[in-house]
C-alpha positions as CSV (number, residue, x, y, z in Angstrom):
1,X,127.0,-77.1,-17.5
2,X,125.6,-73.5,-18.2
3,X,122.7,-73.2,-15.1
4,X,120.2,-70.6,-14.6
5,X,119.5,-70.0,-10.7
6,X,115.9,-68.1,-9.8
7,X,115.8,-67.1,-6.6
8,X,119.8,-67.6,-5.9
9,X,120.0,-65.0,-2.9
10,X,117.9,-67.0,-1.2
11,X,118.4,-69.5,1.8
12,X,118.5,-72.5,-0.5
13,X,119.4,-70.6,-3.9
14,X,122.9,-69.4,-2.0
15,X,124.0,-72.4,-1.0
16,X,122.7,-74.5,-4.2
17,X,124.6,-71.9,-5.9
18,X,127.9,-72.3,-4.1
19,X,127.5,-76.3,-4.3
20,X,127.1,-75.6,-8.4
21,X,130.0,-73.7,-8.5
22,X,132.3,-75.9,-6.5
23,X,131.7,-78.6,-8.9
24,X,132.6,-76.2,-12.0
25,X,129.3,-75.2,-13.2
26,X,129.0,-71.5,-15.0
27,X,126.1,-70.3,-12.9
28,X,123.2,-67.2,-14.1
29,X,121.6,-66.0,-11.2
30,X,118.2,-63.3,-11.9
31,X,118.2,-61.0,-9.0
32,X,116.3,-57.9,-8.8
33,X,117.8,-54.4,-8.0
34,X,117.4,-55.0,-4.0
35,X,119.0,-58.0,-3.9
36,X,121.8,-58.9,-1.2
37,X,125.0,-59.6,-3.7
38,X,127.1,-60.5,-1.3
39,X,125.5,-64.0,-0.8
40,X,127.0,-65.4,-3.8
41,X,130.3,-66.2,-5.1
42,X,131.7,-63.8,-7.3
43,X,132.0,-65.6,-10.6
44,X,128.4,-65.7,-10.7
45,X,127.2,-64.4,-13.7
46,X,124.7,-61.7,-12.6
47,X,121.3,-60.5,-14.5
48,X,119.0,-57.5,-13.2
49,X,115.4,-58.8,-13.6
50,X,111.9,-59.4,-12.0
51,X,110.4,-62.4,-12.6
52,X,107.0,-60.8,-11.1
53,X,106.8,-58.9,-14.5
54,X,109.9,-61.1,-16.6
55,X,112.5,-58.4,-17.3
56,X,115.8,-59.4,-17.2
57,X,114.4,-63.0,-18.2
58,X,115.4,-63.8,-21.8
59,X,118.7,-63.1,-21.2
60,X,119.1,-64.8,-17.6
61,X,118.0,-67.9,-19.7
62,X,120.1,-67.3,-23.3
63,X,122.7,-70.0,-23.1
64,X,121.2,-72.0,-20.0
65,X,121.6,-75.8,-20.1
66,X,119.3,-75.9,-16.7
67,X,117.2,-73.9,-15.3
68,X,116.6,-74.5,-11.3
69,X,113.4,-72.5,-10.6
70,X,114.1,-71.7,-6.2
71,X,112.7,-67.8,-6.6
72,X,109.2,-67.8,-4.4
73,X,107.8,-64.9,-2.8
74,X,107.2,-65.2,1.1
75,X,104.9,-61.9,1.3
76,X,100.4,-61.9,1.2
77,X,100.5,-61.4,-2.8
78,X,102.7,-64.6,-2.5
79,X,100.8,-66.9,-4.6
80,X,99.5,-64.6,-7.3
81,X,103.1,-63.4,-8.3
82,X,105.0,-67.2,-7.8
83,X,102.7,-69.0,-10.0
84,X,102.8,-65.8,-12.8
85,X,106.5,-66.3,-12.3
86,X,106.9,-69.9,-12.9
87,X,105.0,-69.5,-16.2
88,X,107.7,-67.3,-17.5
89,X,110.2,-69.8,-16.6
90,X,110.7,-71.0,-19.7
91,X,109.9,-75.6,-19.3
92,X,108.5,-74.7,-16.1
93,X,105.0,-76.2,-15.4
């Protein structure tokens, strides 16, 4: 299955990721410029976005069977830019 992975560098996302790929999963991950890389195996496929303002999103999602929304933002504007982002994600409610 073709699965789209927000917030894949993180603690969960990185080891959801891993798990997806052991069991032969093609796996997107969205990660933003600053992202640590070398979190997740190497046959990830890899697309430069924000989802605070959606670049890199329509093409993170082009050919995703499943999406697994994990991204959240653990800073003060928290709230304001993880509920703008989960309306982006396209099914997500």
């Amino acid at each position: 299955m073709r699965v789209l992975v927000t917030g894949a560098t993180g603690f969960i996302g990185r080891r959801l990721t891993r798990r997806l790929m052991a069991h032969d999963h093609e796996v997107t991950a969205i990660v933003r410029s600053t992202s640590c890389l070398g979190v997740l195996p190497r046959k990830v496929r890899l697309v430069q976005g924000d989802l605070a303002d959606g670049k890199g999103l329509a093409e993170a999602v082009r050919d995703a069977e499943c999406v697994l929304h994990l991204a959240g933002v653990v800073k003060a504007r928290a709230r304001r830019v993880s509920t703008g982002s989960t309306r982006r994600v396209p099914g997500a409610r």
